[in-house]
N, C-alpha and C positions, 0 to 999 in steps of 0.2 A: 336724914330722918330715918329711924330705925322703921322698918316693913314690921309692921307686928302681925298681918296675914302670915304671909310668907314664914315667918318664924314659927307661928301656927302649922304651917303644912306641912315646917320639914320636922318638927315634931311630933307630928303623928305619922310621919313616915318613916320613925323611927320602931314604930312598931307593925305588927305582920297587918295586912290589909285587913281581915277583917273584926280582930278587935279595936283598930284604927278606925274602919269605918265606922263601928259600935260608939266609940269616945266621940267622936263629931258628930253623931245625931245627938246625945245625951247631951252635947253642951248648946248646940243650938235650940234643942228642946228648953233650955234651961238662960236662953237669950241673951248667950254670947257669942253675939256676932253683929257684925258691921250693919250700919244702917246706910244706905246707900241714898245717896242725893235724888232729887227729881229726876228722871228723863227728860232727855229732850222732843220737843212734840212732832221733832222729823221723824222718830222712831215710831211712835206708836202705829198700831196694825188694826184694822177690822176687821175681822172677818169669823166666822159661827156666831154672827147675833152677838158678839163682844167687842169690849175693846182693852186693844193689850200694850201697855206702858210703851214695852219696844217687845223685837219680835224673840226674843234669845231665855227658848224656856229650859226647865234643867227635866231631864226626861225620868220615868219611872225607875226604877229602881235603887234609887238612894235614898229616899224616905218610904220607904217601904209598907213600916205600919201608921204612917200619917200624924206621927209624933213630932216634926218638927214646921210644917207646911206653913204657919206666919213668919217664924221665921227666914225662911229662905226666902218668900216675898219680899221681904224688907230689905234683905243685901242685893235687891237690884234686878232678882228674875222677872221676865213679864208674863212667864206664865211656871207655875209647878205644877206636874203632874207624879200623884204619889200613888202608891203600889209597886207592885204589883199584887192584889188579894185575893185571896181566894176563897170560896165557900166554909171552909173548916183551917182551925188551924193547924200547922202544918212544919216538921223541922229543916225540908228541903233536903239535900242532899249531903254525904258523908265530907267532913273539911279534909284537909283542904280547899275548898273550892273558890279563891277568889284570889288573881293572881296579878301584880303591876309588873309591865313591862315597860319602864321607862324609857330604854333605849328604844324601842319602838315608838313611841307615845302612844301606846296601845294598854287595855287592862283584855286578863280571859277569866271568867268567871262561869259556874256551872251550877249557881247557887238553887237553883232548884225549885222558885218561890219558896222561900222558905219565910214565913210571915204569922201573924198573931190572929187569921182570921176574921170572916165580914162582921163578928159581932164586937170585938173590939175598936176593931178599925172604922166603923162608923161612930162608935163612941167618940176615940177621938176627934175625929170630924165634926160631931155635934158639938164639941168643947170650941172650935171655932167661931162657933154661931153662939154663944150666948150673950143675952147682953153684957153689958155694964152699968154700974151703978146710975150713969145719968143716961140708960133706957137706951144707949147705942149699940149697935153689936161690932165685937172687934173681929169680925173676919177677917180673909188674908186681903192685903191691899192689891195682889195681882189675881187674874183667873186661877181655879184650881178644876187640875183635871182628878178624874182618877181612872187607876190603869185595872182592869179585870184579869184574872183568870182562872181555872179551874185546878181542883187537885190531881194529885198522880194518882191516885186510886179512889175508885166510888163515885168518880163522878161521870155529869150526866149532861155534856154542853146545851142539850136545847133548856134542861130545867135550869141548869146553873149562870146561864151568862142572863136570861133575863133577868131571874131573882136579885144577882148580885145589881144589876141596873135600877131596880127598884131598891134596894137597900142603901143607895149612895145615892139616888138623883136628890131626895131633898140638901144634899151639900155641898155636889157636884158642879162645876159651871159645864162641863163636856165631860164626856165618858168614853176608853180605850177600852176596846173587846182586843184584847193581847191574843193573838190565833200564831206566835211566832217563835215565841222562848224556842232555842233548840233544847235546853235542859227539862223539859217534861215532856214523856214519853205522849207520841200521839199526836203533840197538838200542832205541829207543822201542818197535817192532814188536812185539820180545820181550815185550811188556806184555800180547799176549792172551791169555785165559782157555786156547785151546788149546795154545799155544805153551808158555806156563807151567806145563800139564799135564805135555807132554814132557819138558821140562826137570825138572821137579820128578820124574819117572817115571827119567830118564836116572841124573841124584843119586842118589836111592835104591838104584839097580842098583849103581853102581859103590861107593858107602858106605853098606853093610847100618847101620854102624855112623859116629854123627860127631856133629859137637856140634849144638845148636838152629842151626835156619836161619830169615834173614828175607828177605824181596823189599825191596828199596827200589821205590819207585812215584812216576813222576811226578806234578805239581798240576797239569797242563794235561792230563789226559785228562778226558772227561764224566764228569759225575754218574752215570749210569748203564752207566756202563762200569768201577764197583768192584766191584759187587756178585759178576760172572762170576770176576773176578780172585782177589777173598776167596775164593769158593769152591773156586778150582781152587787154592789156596792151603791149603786145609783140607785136600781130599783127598790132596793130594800129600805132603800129613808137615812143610807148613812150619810154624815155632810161630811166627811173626810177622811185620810189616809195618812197612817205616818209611817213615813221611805225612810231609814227602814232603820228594823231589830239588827242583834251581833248577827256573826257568821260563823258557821262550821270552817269553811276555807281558810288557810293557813299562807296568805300570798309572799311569794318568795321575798328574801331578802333581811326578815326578822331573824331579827339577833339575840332577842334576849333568851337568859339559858329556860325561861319559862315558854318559851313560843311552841312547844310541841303539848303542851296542855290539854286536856278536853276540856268543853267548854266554847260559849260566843267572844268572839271576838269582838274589840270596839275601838274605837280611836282612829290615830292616822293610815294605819295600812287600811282600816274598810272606806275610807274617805273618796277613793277612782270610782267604787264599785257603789257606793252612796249617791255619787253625783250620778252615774250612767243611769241607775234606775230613776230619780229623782227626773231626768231629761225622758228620758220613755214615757214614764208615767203622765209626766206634764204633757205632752206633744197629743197623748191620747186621753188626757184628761178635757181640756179645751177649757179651762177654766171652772167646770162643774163642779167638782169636790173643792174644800181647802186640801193641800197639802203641806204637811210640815216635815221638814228633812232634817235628821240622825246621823250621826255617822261621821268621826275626823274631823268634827269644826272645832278650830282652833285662835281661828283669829278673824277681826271686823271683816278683812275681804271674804274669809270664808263664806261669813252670812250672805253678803251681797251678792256673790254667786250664786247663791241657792236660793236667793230670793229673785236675782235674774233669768233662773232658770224652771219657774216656776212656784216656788214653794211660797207659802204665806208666813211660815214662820220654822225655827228650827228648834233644836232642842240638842243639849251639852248633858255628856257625862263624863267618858273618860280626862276631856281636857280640865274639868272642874276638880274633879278626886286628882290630878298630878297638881296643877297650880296650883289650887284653891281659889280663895276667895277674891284674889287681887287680879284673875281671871276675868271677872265681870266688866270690871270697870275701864278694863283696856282693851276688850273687844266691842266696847261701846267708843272710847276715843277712835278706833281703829275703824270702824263701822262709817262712822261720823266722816272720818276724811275722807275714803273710801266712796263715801256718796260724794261730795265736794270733787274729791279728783274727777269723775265720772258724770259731776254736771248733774246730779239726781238731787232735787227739792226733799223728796218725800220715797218714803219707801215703797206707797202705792203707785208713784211713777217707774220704781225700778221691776213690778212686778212681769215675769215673763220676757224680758228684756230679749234675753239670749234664743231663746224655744224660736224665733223665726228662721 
């Protein structure tokens, strides 16, 4: 049986990455793409007051201005989260900047938020939610997150991350305060315990009322530079963490002739450094926050370790843009044995397995 995915993928990789990525939003925008079967109800996950098909969501930056976000639910994600947006719109950074490194199973990109800004992007958002003619709304059939951040100039994080919070929660199911992009000047900063107090203080003030909130966090801060974070993260009313954004680090062994790049790193070379924080965080988390873990997940076992080792759910990029679409569905059969090999009913039995 001829792969009509896969034909798909290597034809757009037949063109450079990111007018390639451009052609596959515009065609999913435009609902061509696979409708993926039920889940199985071993997969589904609880946790921020939702509940999520299975735990395998595709992470912020591939639908960026929130143009394709029903579609992508329907090929199988159990959760999307779209952006990354920002207050004003914005071109991001000079191109080059989005680069595949196959032979790694790695992508480096420095894109810069470059995005269509909060007044478009909640429009289309709003187009989610309208009804239909017999009075139902076609919303996305999985959670949808969306992912915040601020510009590289003029902005002003305590006015701008509430605003933006306020400008998405009526469409939001959860909302990402992104403090981690290495390509915007500054906002790694945002990652300290006090900063993030504010910030999460600023939030609160301005929406008494708004859906779960998570920090995204970079892999390249210390080991001992979580623990302030989690905490100021507790206090401030957030319900989660996602372990983690790309990396500046360049871990030896990458081959491809693009690996010396600027730019974050994603894929399988961050996957060591993905899981070690992911186990830190957890051991110091003790169950308090959700966390969902980023970074080199490639296959069913993947998830299961990470959901072994604390995490409630994970989120796919680089493995999604190299396979495509026939990605989902075999990291759910893979998933699926994987529990079976391992004796696991349910994926809230395998929660924290490993963290003893």
């Amino acid at each position: 049986m001829i792969d009509m995915d896969k034909i798909a993928t290597a034809f757009l990789h037949r063109f450079d990455p990111e007018p390639a990525h451009e052609l596959a939003i515009t065609a999913m925008a435009l609902g061509l793409t696979p409708k993926a079967p039920k889940d199985d109800p071993a997969l589904a996950v609880e946790c921020l007051g939702l509940r999520f098909p299975n735990p395998i969501g595709l992470a912020a930056g591939f639908d960026k201005n929130a143009r394709a976000a029903r579609p992508l639910t329907r090929m199988g994600f159990g959760h999307v989260e779209v952006g990354t947006v920002t207050p004003r719109p914005q071109p991001g950074n000079p191109q080059p900047r989005l680069f595949r490194l196959p032979e790694d199973g790695a992508i480096i990109n420095r894109m810069g938020f470059n995005g269509c800004g909060i007044d478009r992007f909640c429009r289309n958002l709003a187009r989610l939610h309208r009804p239909q003619p017999n009075g139902r709304r076609r919303g996305p059939i999985a959670p949808l997150g969306a992912n915040l951040g601020i510009n590289k100039t003029g902005s002003d994080p305590l006015r701008d991350y509430p605003e933006l919070v306020a400008r998405v929660r009526p469409y939001a199911d959860y909302v990402t305060i992104n403090l981690s992009s290495p390509n915007t000047p500054g906002l790694r900063d945002l990652q300290s315990a006090d900063i993030l107090a504010k910030l999460l203080e600023a939030i609160a003030t301005r929406n008494p009322e708004r859906p779960p909130l998570l920090v995204k966090l970079a892999p390249d801060m210390s080991d001992d530079a979580y623990e302030p974070v989690l905490n100021a993260a507790l206090q401030g009313g957030a319900q989660g963490l996602i372990l983690t954004n790309t990396t500046i680090a360049r871990p030896e062994g990458l081959s491809s002739p693009h690996a010396h790049e600027s730019g974050g790193l994603s894929g399988r070379p961050l996957a060591p450094r993905a899981r070690d924080v992911l186990r830190h965080v957890a051991q110091l988390n003790k169950g308090r926050l959700t966390l969902i873990s980023a970074g080199g997940i490639e296959s069913g076992r993947d998830v299961l370790d990470r959901i072994r080792l604390g995490a409630s759910m994970v989120q796919l990029y680089t493995s999604f843009i190299l396979e495509g679409a026939s990605l989902l569905p075999r990291i759910k059969t893979e998933l699926l044995d994987s529990m079976r090999q391992d004796g696991i009913a349910s994926l809230h039995d395998a929660h924290g397995l490993d963290l003893a």
